[in-house]
ZAMARGU-4260 file (C-alpha; in steps of 0.2 Angstrom, whole numbers, plus 5000, padded with zeros to 4 digits):
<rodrens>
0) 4875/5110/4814 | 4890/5103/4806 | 4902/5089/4812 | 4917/5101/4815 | 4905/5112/4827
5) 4898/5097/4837 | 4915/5088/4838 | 4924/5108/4846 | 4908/5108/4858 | 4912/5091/4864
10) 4932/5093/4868 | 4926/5110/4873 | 4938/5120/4863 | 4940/5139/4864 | 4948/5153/4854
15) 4959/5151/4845 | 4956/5130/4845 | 4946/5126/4832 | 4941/5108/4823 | 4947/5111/4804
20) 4942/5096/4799 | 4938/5079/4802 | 4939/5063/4791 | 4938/5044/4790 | 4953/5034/4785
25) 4946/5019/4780 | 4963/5011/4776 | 4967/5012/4794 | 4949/5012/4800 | 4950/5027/4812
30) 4944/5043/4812 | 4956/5060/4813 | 4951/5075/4820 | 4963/5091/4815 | 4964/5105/4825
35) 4970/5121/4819 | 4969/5140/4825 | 4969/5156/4813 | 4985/5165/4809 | 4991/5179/4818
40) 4984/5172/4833 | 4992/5178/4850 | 4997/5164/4861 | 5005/5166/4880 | 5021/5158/4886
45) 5020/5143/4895 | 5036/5147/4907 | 5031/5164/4913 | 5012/5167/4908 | 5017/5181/4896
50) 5004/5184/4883 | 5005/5193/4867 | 5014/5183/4856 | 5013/5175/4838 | 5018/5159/4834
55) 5036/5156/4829 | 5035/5140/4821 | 5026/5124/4824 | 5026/5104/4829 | 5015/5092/4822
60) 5008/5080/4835 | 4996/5068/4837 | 4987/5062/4852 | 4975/5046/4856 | 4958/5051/4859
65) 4941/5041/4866 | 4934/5030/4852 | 4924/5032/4841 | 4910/5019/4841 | 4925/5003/4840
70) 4934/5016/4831 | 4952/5023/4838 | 4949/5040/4836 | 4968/5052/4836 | 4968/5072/4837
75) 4981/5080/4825 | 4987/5100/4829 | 5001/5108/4822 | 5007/5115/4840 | 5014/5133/4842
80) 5030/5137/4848 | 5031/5154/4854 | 5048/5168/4854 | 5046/5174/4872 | 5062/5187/4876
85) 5062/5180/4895 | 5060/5162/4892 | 5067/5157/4874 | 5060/5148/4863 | 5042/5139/4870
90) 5030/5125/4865 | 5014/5131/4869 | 5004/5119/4880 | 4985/5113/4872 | 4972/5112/4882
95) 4963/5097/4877 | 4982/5087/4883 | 4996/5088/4897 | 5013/5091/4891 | 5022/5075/4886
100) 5007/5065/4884 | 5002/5054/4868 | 4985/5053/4875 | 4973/5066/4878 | 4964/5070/4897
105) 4948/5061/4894 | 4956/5046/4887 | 4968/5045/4904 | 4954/5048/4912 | 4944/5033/4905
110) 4964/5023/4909 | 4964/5029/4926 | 4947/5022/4929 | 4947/5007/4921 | 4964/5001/4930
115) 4956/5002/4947 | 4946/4988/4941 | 4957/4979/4927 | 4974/4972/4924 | 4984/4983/4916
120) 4990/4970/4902 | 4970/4968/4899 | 4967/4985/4898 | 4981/4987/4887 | 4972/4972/4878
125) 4957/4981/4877 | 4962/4999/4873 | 4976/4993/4859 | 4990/5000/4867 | 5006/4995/4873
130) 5006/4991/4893 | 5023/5001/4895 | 5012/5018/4889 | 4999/5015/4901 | 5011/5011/4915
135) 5019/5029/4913 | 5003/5037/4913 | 4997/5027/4931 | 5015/5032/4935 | 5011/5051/4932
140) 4994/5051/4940 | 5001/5042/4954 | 5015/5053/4958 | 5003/5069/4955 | 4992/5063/4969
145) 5003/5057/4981 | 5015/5073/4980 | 4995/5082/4987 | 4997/5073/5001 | 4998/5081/5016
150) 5008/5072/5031 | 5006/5085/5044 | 4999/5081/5062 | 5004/5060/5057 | 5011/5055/5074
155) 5004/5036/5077 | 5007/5024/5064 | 5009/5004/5058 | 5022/4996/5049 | 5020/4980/5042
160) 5027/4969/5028 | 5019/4960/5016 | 5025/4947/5002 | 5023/4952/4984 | 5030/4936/4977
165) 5036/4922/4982 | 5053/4919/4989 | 5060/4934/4999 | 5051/4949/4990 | 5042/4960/5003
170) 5035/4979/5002 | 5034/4988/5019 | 5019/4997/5021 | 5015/5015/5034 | 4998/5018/5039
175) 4993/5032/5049 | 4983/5026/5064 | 4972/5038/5067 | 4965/5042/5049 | 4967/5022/5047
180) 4975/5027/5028 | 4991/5023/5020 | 5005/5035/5018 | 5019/5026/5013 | 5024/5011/5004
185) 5041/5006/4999 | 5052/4989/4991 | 5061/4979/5006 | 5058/4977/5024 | 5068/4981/5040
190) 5078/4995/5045 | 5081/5003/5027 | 5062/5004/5025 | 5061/5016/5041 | 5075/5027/5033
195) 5065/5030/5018 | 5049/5034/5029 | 5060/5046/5038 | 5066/5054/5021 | 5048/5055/5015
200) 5041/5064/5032 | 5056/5078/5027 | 5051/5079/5010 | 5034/5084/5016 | 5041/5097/5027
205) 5039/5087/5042 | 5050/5080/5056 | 5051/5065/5061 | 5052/5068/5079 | 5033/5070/5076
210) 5031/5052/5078 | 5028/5048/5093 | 5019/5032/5092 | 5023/5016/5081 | 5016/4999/5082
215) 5025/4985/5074 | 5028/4966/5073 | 5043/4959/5082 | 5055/4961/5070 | 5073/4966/5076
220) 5078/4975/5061 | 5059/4984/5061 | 5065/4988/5080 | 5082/4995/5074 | 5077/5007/5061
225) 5064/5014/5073 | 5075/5016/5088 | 5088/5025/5076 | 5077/5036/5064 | 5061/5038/5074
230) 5069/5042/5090 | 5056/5049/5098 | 5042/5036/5095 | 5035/5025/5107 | 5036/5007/5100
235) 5021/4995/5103 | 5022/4979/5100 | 5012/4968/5088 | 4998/4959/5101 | 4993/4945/5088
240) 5014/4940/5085 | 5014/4940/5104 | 5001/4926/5105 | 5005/4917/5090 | 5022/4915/5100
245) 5015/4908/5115 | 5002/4897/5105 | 5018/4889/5094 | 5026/4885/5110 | 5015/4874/5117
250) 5008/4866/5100 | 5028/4863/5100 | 5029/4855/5115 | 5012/4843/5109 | 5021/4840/5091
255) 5035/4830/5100 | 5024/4821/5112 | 5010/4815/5100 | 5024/4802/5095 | 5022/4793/5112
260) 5005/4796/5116 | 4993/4796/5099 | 4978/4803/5110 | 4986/4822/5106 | 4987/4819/5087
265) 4974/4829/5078 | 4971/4841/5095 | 4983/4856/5090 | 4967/4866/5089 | 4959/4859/5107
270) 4974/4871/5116 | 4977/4886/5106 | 4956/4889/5107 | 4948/4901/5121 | 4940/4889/5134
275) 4925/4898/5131 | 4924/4891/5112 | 4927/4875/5115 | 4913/4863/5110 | 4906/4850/5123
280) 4916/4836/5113 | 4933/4847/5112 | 4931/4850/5134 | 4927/4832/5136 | 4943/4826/5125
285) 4953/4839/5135 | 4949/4833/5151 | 4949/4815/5146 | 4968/4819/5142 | 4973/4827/5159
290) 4964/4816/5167 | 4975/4801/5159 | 4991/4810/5158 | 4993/4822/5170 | 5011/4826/5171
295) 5012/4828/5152 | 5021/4843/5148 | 5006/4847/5134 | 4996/4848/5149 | 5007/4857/5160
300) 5012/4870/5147 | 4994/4870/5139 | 4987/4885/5152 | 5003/4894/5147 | 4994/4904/5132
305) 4978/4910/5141 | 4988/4916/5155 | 4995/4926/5144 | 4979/4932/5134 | 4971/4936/5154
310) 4987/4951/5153 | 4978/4961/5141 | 4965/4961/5151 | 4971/4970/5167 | 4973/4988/5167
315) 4991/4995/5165 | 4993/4999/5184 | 4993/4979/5186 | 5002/4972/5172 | 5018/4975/5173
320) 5017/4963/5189 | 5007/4952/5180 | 5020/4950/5166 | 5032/4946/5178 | 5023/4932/5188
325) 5020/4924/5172 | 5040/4926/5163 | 5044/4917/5182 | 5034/4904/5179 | 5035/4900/5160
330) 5057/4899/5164 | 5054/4889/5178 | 5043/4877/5170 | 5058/4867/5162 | 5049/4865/5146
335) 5062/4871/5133 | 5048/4879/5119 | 5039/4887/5132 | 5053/4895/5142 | 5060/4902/5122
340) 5044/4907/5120 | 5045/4918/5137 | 5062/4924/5134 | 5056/4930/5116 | 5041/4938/5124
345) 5051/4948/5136 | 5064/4954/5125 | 5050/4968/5119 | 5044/4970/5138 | 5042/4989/5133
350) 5031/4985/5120 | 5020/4973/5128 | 5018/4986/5140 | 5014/5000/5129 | 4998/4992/5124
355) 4989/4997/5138 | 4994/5017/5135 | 4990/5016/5113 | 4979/5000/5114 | 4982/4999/5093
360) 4980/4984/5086 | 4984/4975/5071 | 4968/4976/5063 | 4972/4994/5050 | 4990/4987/5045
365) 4984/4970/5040 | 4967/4979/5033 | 4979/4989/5021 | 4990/4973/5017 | 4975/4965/5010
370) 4972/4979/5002 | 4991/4978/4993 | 4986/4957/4989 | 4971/4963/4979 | 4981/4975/4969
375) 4996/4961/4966 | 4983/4950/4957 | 4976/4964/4948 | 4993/4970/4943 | 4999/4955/4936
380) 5016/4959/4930 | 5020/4971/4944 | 5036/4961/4949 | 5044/4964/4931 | 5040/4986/4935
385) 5046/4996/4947 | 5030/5004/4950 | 5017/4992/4960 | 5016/5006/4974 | 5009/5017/4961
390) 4993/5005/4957 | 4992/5004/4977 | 4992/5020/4980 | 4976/5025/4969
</rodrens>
């Protein structure tokens, strides 16, 4: 069998794509494979699918192609271009290559695989090849698969941000709740991000009245663009900001008194913990402290956080009461971190309450966010491209 025949099996070439030839250039140190295809072969317009015609003139191009042992290995064809009297004039597409591309299918395919795994830059490194070309290609397959994506029956999702760099660079990421996968990622944060959520679910064909569910963190602006573009969503709010609150208020409150009283330095961690995890040392040092100082505000705004936890507890027909029993004590306590902390709390008394109806959590949002930190330190240069979604997305 000779080279030419074993080379056309490989690419699996068909009539009228044959191998012509194929040399070493030991100048360059790289083979070239040339394709060619007989004369008077019939071709069929790539516009309308119109076959039955010559060739009318022809392009010389040249395409990157899997190596060759170390080698670079390039595939040269003199591409037809066919007369077609409905179309004009059109270059006929190969099959071995998509339109536009330097590279051929299996060597993006070897890129699209390798950059799940890789840096770009290394890759480039790796593959001699500018990073810029490989970008377009992630770019390309990126968009191609994300434009098959099918939004339809998406009526519960997460919005989160996350920080790509330091400073005040975020993304905003959608997740649908229910198949716990990504949908949507976008630059920025707030209410312009749930614009262009909204845009998206109308590109798709869908409406965004679908959505009839959202969880979200405590941001106003989040809040905002929910209320004006998802109108008829259902706003949960974020369970773990809701106690991250409650817990800064009272470590607060023990920040300012540790200066008087050094027995609460080092013992943040003594009254944000469940007492069910507290070690016999850590109930001992608590109790040692109350005991002594008993009309310390750490100690009286200490069992203001698991009061709060026992809410999500209770089933809904109870904690709307609940809530309100503990707001009424937490702005009576004369304790100034602790009463902010309630007035913060019940400014999104809709969403603490619509917990017990969804009961979603924070868990697939921040799950897809770390997802997004593992790609930022594979990406590398992502802050200098507009494209880090598209080495998400994959």
């Amino acid at each position: 069998m000779k080279d030419t025949e074993l080379i056309q099996m490989g690419l699996g070439l068909t009539h009228p794509w044959q191998i012509v030839s194929c040399e070493f250039s030991y100048l360059q140190r790289c083979p070239d494979i040339r394709i060619d295809f007989p004369g008077g072969s019939l071709f069929n317009c790539p516009a309308c699918g119109q076959n039955g015609y010559r060739a009318y003139d022809t392009e010389h191009k040249t395409w990157r192609h899997l190596n060759f042992s170390e080698h670079e290995t390039y595939l040269k064809a003199c591409v037809p271009r066919v007369n077609c009297p409905t179309c004009g004039i059109r270059k006929v597409e190969v099959p071995w290559a998509r339109r536009g591309s330097g590279f051929t299918l299996l060597f993006e395919a070897r890129i699209m695989a390798a950059a799940l795994s890789m840096p770009v830059n290394a890759l480039a490194r790796l593959v001699n090849e500018h990073d810029t070309r490989l970008w377009r290609l992630i770019s390309y397959h990126t968009e191609e698969a994300v434009s098959g994506e099918d939004l339809s029956g998406v009526s519960c999702i997460g919005v989160d941000e996350t920080a790509v760099r330091r400073g005040y660079n975020y993304i905003t990421t959608f997740v649908d709740i229910d198949r716990s996968k990504n949908i949507f990622i976008t630059p920025g944060r707030g209410s312009e991000t749930i614009k262009k959520f909204s845009r998206e679910l109308v590109r798709y064909g869908e409406n965004s009245n679908n959505i009839k569910k959202v969880f979200c963190g405590m941001s106003r602006a989040f809040i905002n663009g929910i209320e004006k573009y998802l109108p008829e969503a259902d706003i949960t709010s974020d369970r773990f900001h809701l106690m991250k609150i409650s817990g800064d208020a009272v470590n607060k409150v023990r920040r300012q008194e540790q200066r008087q009283y050094s027995e609460l330095k080092k013992t943040r961690w003594l009254w944000l913990k469940n007492a069910d995890q507290l070690t016999v040392k850590e109930k001992e040092r608590i109790e040692m402290i109350k005991n002594k100082y008993p009309k310390l505000k750490t100690v009286r705004a200490g069992p203001a956080r698991p009061d709060f936890q026992k809410l999500y507890s209770l089933p809904l027909e109870d904690a709307g009461s609940y809530l309100k029993k503990w707001y009424f004590r937490a702005t009576h306590s004369r304790i100034e971190p602790g009463k902010n902390a309630a007035y913060s709390i019940t400014r999104h008394w809709d969403g603490v309450l619509n917990w017990f109806r969804s009961h979603i959590s924070n868990g697939i949002p921040e799950g897809t966010n770390s997802l997004v930190q593992s790609a930022k330190k594979q990406s590398q240069r992502f802050s200098e491209r507009p494209i880090f979604s598209e080495y998400y997305f994959p």
